[in-house]
C-alpha positions as CSV (number, residue, x, y, z in Angstrom):
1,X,12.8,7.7,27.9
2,X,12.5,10.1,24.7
3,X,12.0,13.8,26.5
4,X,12.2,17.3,25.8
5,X,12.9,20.1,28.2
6,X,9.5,22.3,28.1
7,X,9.1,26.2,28.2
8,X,9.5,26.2,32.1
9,X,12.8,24.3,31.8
10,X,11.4,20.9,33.3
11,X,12.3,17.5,31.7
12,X,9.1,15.8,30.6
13,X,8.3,12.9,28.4
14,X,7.6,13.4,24.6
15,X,5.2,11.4,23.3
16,X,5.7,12.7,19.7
17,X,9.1,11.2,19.9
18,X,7.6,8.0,21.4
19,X,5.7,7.8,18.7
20,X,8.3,8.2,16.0
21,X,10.5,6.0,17.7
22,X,7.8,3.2,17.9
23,X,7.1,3.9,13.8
24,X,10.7,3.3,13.4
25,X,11.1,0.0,14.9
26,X,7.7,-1.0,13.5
27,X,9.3,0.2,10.2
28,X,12.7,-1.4,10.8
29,X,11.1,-4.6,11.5
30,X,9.4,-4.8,8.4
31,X,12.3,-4.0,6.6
32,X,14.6,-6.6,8.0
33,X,11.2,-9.5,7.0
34,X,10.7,-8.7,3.7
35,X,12.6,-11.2,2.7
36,X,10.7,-13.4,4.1
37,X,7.8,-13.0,1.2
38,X,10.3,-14.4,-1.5
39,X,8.2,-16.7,-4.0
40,X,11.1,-19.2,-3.7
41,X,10.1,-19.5,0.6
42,X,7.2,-22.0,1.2
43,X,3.7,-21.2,1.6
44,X,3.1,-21.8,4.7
45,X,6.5,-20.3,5.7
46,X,5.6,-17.1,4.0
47,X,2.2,-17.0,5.1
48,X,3.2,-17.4,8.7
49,X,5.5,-14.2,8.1
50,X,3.0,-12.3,6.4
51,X,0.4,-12.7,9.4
52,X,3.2,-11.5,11.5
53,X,4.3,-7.9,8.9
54,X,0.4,-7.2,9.1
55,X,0.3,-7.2,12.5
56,X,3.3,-4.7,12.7
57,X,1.4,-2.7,10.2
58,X,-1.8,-2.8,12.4
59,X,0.4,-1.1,15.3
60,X,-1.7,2.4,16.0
61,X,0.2,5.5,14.8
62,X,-0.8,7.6,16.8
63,X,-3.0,8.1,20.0
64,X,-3.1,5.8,23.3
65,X,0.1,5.3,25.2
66,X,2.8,4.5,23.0
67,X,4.8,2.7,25.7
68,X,1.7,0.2,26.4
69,X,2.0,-1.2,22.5
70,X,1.6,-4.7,22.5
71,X,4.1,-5.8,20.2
72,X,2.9,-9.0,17.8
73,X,5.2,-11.8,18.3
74,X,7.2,-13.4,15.7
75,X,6.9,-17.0,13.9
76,X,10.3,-17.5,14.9
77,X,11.7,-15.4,17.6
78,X,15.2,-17.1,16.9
79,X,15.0,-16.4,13.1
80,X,13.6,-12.6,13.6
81,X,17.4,-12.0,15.8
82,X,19.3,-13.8,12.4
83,X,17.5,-11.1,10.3
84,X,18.5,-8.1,12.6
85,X,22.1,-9.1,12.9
86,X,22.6,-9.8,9.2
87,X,21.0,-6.5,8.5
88,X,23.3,-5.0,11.4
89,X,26.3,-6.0,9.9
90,X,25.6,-5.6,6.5
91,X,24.4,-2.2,7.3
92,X,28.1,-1.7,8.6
93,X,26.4,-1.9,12.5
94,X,23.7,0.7,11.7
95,X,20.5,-1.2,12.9
């Protein structure tokens, strides 16, 4: 849970922070597939990808429930933890 303590010294959720934190991982996500629209990939390959980036880019930004996102699913679920851990460990574990 992202929270804030509010003027009366209470704990309560902050959806601004939700917000930012769901734009990040949207964000991150794209980042780690965007090597998946390389003219040397194949079509249908790429295509199947890009279906999947516009999605994330669909995502609201703002307003609604941020917890109740329905996140788009990748073409390859398997492939989509590849890209993260590469990143990860290129990124020297910063993901």
């Amino acid at each position: 849970m992202l929270a804030r303590v509010d003027d009366e010294g209470a704990i309560v959720e902050d959806l601004a922070l939700l917000w930012t934190a769901l734009r990040a991982r949207r964000d991150g996500l794209l980042y780690v597939t965007d090597g998946t629209q390389a003219m040397d990939r194949p079509e249908e390959y790429r295509a199947a990808w890009a279906s999947y980036r516009q999605a994330l880019r669909d995502l609201p930004d703002e307003g609604g429930d941020p917890r109740a996102i329905d996140w788009p699913v990748p073409p390859d679920v398997d492939e989509l933890a590849r890209m993260q851990a590469g990143f990860s460990s290129a990124a020297g574990g910063v993901a």
